[in-house]
C-alpha positions, 0 to 999 in steps of 0.5 A, a space after each residue: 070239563 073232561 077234569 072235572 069228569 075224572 075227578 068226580 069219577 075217582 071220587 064216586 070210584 074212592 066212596 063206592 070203595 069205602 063203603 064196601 064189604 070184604 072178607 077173608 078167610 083161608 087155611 094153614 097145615 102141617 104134616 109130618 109121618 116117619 120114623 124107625 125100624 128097630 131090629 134090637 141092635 140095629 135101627 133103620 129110617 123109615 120112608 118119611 113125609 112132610 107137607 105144609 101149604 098156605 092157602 089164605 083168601 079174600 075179597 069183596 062182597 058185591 051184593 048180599 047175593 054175589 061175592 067175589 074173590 081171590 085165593 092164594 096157593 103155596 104148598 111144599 112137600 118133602 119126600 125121604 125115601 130111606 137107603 144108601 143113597 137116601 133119595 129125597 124128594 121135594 116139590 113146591 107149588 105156587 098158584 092163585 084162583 080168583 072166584 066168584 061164589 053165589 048164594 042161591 038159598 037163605 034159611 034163617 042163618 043157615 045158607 046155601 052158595 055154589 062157587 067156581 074158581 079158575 086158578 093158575 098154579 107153577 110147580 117145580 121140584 127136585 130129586 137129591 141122591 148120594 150129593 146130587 141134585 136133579 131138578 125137574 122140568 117145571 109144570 104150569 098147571 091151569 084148573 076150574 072147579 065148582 062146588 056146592 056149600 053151606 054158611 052158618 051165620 055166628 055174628 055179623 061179621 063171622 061166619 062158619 062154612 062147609 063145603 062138600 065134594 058130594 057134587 064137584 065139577 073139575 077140570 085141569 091142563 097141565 103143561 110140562 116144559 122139557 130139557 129139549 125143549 119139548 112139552 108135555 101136556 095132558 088133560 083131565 075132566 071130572 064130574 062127581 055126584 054121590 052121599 055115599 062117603 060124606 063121613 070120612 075125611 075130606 068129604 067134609 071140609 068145615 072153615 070160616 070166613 070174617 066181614 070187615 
């Protein structure tokens, strides 16, 4: 009998998991700044920067009403300072937030949602000078953030999304491991709320997000 239960458990558990919905979406970006000071006969690097991150996201539609997920955090930065020695600077992250993302509001194809995600993130990084190479304690940082947003619904299964840090919510702890064994761990806590910048850039975070 106890068989008989579990495997009509699994076969309720495959079928519910069949005829659910998910969707996907995330970000991909590069970034580059440098160059040279020209002095006629003589040529001289500027400072330069580099960034890429990753940040692909995914999971499954719930209800019409509540979705749940999970997004992915790689990102690496390089930092050359000009000189003699040149000091280059480098760091990378990797983190992961699941989140949860409730639709309160439905007009036509309009909507309006909030989501909160708690993510995770371990970050490492290097400085490099003159041959040598000093590696940094690594940091484990923990942070919640909440925010408001709006969906316009193309089709069926595409849908164009904006987010808006007009209202936000934060909140991080970070902890850094030291050579002798010490940590250093700091807090922050943060609430926003205001329409005073919402034309510049990142005020307004515009993507999309796909049904399957």
């Amino acid at each position: 009998m106890k068989k008989l239960t579990l495997v009509i458990a699994i076969i309720l558990s495959a079928t519910a998991m069949s005829q659910a919905q998910y969707f996907g979406g995330g970000s991909l970006g590069f970034n580059a700044s440098g160059g040279k000071v020209d002095f006629g006969d003589v040529e001289t690097d500027m400072d330069s920067q580099s960034s890429f991150h990753f940040n692909p996201r995914g999971g499954i539609i719930h209800s019409e009403d509540l979705w749940l997920g999970l997004e992915l955090n790689l990102s690496v930065s390089r930092d050359k300072e000009a000189g003699d020695p040149e000091i280059i600077n480098t760091s990378t992250t990797f983190g992961f937030a699941p989140f949860v993302r409730y639709y309160a509001l439905e007009m036509g194809k309009f909507s309006l949602f909030g989501q909160g995600q708690l993510g995770l993130d371990f970050i490492s990084s290097k400085s490099e000078s003159g041959g040598t190479t000093t590696s940094s304690p690594n940091t484990t940082r923990i942070r919640l953030h909440a925010f408001p947003g709006i969906s316009y619904q193309v089709s069926e299964m595409l849908s164009l999304e904006a987010t808006i840090n007009a209202f936000n919510f934060s909140a991080y702890r970070s902890v850094q491991k030291q050579d002798n064994g010490n940590k250093a761990i700091s807090n922050g806590i943060g609430f926003g709320a205001g329409l005073d910048n919402l034309a510049t850039t990142g005020a307004l975070t515009i993507g999309a997000t796909v049904k399957f």
